[in-house]
C-alpha positions in Angstrom: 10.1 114.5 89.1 13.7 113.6 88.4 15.1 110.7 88.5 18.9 109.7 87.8 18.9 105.9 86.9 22.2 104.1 86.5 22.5 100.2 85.3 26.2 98.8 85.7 26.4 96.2 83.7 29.5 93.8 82.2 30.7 96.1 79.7 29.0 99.3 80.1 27.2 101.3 82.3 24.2 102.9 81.2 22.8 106.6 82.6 19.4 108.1 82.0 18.7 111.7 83.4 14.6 111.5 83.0 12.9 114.7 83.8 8.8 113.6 84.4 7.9 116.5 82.8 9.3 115.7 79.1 9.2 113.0 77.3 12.0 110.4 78.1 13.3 110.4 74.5 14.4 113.5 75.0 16.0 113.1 78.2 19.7 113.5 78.6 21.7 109.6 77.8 25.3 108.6 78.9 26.9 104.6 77.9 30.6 104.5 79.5 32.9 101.7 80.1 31.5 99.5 83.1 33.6 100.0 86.0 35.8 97.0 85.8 37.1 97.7 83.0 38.6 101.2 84.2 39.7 99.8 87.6 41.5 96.8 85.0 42.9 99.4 83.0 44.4 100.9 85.5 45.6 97.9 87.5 47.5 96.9 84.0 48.8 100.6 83.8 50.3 100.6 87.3 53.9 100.1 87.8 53.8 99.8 91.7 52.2 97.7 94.7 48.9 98.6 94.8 46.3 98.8 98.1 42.5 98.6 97.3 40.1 100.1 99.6 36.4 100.9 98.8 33.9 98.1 98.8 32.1 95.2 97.0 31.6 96.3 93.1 31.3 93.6 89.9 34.6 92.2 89.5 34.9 91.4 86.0 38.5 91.0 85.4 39.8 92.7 88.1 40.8 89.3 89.9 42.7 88.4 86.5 44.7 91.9 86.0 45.9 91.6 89.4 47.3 88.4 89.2 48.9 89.4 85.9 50.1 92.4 88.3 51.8 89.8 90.9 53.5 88.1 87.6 55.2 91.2 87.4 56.5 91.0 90.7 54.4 93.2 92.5 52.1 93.1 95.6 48.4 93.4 95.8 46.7 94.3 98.7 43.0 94.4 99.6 40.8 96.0 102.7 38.6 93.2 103.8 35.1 94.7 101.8 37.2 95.5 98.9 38.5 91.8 98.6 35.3 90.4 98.5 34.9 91.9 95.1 37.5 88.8 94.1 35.0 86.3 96.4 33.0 86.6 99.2 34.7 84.1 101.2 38.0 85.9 102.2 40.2 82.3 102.6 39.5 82.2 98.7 40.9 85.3 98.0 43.8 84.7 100.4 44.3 81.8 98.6 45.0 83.9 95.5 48.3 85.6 97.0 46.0 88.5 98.0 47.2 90.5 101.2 44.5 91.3 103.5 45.0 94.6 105.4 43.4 96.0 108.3 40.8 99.4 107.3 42.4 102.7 107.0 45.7 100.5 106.9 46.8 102.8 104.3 47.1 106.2 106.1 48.0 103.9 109.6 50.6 102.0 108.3 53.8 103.9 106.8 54.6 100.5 104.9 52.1 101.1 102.4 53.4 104.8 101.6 54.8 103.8 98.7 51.4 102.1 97.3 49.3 103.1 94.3 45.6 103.3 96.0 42.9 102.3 94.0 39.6 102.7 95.4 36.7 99.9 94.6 33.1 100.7 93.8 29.9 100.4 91.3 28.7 104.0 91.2 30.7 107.4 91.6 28.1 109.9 91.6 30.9 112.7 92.0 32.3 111.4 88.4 29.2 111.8 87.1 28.3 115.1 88.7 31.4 116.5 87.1 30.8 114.5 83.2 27.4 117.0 83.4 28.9 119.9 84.6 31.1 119.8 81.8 27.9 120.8 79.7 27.0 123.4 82.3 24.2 121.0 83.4 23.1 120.7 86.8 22.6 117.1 88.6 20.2 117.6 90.9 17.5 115.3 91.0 14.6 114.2 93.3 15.1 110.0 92.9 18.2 107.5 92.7 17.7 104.0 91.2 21.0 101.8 90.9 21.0 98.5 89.2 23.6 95.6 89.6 23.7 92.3 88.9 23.6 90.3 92.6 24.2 86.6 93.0 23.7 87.2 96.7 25.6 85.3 99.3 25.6 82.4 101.4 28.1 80.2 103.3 25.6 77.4 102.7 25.0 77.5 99.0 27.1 78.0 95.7 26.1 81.1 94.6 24.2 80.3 90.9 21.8 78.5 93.9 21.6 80.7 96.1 20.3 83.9 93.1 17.9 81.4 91.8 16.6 81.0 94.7 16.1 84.4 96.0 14.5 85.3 92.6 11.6 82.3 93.4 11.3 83.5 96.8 10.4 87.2 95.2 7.7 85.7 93.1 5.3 83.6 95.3 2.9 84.6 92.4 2.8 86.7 89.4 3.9 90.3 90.2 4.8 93.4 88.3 8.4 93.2 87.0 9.0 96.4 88.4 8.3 95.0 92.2 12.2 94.2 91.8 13.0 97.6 92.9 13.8 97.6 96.6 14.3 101.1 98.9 17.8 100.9 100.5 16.5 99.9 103.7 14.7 96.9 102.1 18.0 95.6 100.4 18.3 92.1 102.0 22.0 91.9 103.9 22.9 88.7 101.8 22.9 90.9 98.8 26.4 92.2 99.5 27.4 93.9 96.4 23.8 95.8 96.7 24.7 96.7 100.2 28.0 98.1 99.2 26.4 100.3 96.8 24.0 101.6 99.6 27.1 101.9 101.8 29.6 104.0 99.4 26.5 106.8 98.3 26.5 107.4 102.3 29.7 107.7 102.5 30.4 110.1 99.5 27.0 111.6 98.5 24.5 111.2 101.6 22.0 113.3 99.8 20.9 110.7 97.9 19.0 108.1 99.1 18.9 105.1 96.8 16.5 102.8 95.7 18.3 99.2 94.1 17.2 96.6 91.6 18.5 93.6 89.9 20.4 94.6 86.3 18.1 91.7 84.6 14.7 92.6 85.9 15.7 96.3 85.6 15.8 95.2 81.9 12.3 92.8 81.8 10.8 95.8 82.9 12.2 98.5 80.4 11.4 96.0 77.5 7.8 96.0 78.8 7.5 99.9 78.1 8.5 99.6 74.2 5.9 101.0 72.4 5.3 97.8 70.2 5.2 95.6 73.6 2.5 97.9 75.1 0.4 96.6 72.5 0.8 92.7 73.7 -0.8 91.0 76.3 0.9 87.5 76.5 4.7 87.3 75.4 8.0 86.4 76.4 11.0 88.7 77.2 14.6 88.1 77.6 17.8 89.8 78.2 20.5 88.2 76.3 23.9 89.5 78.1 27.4 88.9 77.8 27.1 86.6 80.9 23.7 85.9 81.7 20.5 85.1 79.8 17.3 85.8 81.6 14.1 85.0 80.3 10.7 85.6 81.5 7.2 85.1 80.5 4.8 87.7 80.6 0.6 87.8 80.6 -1.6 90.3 81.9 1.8 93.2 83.0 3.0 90.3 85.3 5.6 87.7 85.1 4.4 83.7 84.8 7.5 81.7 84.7 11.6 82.6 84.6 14.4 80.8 83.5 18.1 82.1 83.6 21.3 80.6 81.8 24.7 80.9 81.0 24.8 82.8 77.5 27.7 81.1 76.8 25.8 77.5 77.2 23.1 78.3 74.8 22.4 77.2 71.3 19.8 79.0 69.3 18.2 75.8 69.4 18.1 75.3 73.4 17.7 78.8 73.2 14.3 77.7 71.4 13.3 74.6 73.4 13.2 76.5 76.6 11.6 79.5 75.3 8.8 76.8 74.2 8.6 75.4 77.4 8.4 78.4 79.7 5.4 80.1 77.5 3.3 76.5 78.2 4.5 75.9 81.8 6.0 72.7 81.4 9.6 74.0 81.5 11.4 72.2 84.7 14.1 73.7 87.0 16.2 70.8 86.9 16.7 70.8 83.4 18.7 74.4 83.3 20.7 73.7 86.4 21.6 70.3 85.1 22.9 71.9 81.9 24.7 74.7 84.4 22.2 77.6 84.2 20.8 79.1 87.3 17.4 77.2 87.4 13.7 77.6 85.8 9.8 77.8 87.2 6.7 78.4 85.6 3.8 79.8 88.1 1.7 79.8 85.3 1.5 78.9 81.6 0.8 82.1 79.2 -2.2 81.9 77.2 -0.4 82.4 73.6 2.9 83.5 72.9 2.3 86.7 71.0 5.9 87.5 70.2 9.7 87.0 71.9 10.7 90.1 72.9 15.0 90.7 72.7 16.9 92.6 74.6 20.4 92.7 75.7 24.3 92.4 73.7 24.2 89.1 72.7 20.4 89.7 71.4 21.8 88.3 68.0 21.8 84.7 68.9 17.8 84.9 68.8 18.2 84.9 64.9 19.2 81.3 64.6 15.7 80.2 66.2 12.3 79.9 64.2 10.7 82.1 67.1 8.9 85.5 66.1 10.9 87.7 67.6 11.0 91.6 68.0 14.0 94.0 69.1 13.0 95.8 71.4 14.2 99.7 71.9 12.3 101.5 75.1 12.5 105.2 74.8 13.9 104.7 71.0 17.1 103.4 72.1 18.6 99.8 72.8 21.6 101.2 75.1 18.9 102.4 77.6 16.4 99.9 78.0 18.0 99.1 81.9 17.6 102.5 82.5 14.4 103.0 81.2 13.1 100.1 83.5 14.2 101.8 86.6 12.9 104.9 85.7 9.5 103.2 85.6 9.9 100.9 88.3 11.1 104.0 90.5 7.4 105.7 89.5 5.7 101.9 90.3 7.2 102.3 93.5 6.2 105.7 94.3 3.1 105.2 93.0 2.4 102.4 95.1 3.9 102.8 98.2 
């Protein structure tokens, strides 16, 4: 089987083309910028009004470079789905001097000739198809697995809220890390930039037929399949990112407790405390949200903590604790542990489904 896994994440985006019948060290690896940043790059190259189509993809910066852009005296214009990249809620992004146009505006509407067209989304399998045929290699392959990052969305609740509690609601009790990974027709509807994925593959490569997970989980899971961590039973394992840190506990191949926080709001020290707390099930929810995380349970405490297990870009603030820590490196390589967790949650699913 062959399976092309992509993880987008803040600054890069991560490819792994695994072929089941060699081992995955040897399969064939690709880190380039994260999407963002090109679309920003190009928003600050631009030197005209410019009309977004496309849909929902991880904003990054692309709110700030076009406002930078509207500095310079020129308009910005969005399609509805492409604005909500900026916010879901399109009276926000209005409120930003955004113009909202009408879809297909741009080939309907002669007042937009004149516009530079930039078109919005996560994954361009097409980009990629012609990256590998530049080496003469072929992408055909028999499985799709896409990870973003995905707040989710609801009128009712902020949206740090609302992820928290969607990742509770997916763990009623301990399950496989790799249960993350949803089919495309199992992708909830309040998971919009998820959806958007889903939606622009159809539209530009309806061959394949996606299967979606959550960038942190994605990661969980690849950390799991480092040779040194096959060896544990009861640890914990976080992703340290240049946003988000996410943190889970770990006994018998099945997560006990999570907690996720704002990398930016952590000490080594809290970094520490909570660590502590989640490996004896006495961490509380309140206590991360109050400090502006996302939130904290603990289904279960974990028996002993056999080692912290690191991942992720920021993985160096784990240093300044007193924790016994490991690096982990699935598949011998710290660029693709995302990638290596959807290539085995894509064979979990398979296998059980």
């Amino acid at each position: 089987m062959k399976i092309l896994a992509i993880d987008v994440g803040t600054g890069t985006e991560d490819i792994l083309l695994y072929d089941s019948e060699k081992e995955i060290e040897n399969s064939m690896k690709l880190v380039i910028p994260s999407p963002h940043l090109t679309i920003g790059q190009m928003i600050s190259e631009c030197e005209s009004d410019i009309y977004f189509d496309g849909v929902i993809m991880g904003g990054g910066k692309i709110k700030d470079r076009c406002l930078e852009h509207m500095e310079k005296g020129y308009k910005v214009v969005f399609e509805d789905l492409a604005a909500r990249t900026i916010r879901d809620n399109i009276d926000q992004v209005k409120s930003y001097g955004f113009e909202i146009a009408e879809d297909n505006a741009y080939e309907n509407d002669s007042s937009y000739s004149n516009y530079a067209r930039i078109s919005l989304k996560d994954v361009d399998v097409n980009h990629l198809i012609d990256i590998f045929s530049s080496f003469d290699l072929d992408l055909e392959v028999d499985e799709l697995i896409v990870a973003v990052q995905d707040h989710g969305y609801s009128e009712d609740m902020g949206d740090r809220d609302f992820r928290f509690e969607k990742i509770k609601e997916k763990l009623p009790e301990p399950m496989e890390p790799e249960t993350f990974a949803m089919e495309a027709e199992e992708v909830p509807e309040y998971f919009t930039r998820m959806q958007s994925v889903i939606k622009s593959l159809a539209k530009d490569n309806p061959e394949f037929k996606p299967v979606l997970m959550d960038t942190k989980f994605a990661s969980i899971a690849g950390v799991c399949y480092d040779k040194e961590v096959l060896k544990l039973n009861s640890f914990v394992v976080m992703d340290i990112g240049n946003g988000h840190t996410t943190v889970a506990s770990i006994e018998d191949g099945k997560i006990q407790g999570v907690f996720e926080h704002h990398t930016r709001d952590l000490t080594s020290q809290r970094l520490e405390e909570l660590v502590l707390a989640l490996a004896d099930g006495t961490i509380r929810h309140e206590d991360v949200h109050g400090e502006g995380g996302h939130g904290a349970f603990a289904l279960n405490p974990i028996s002993k903590l056999e080692k912290v297990i690191v991942a992720g870009p920021k993985r160096a603030l784990i240093e300044g604790t007193n924790l016994d820590y490991y690096h982990a490196a699935p598949g011998g390589d710290v660029m693709m542990t995302g990638t290596v967790g959807l290539v085995k949650s894509m064979e979990f699913l398979r296998k059980n489904k």
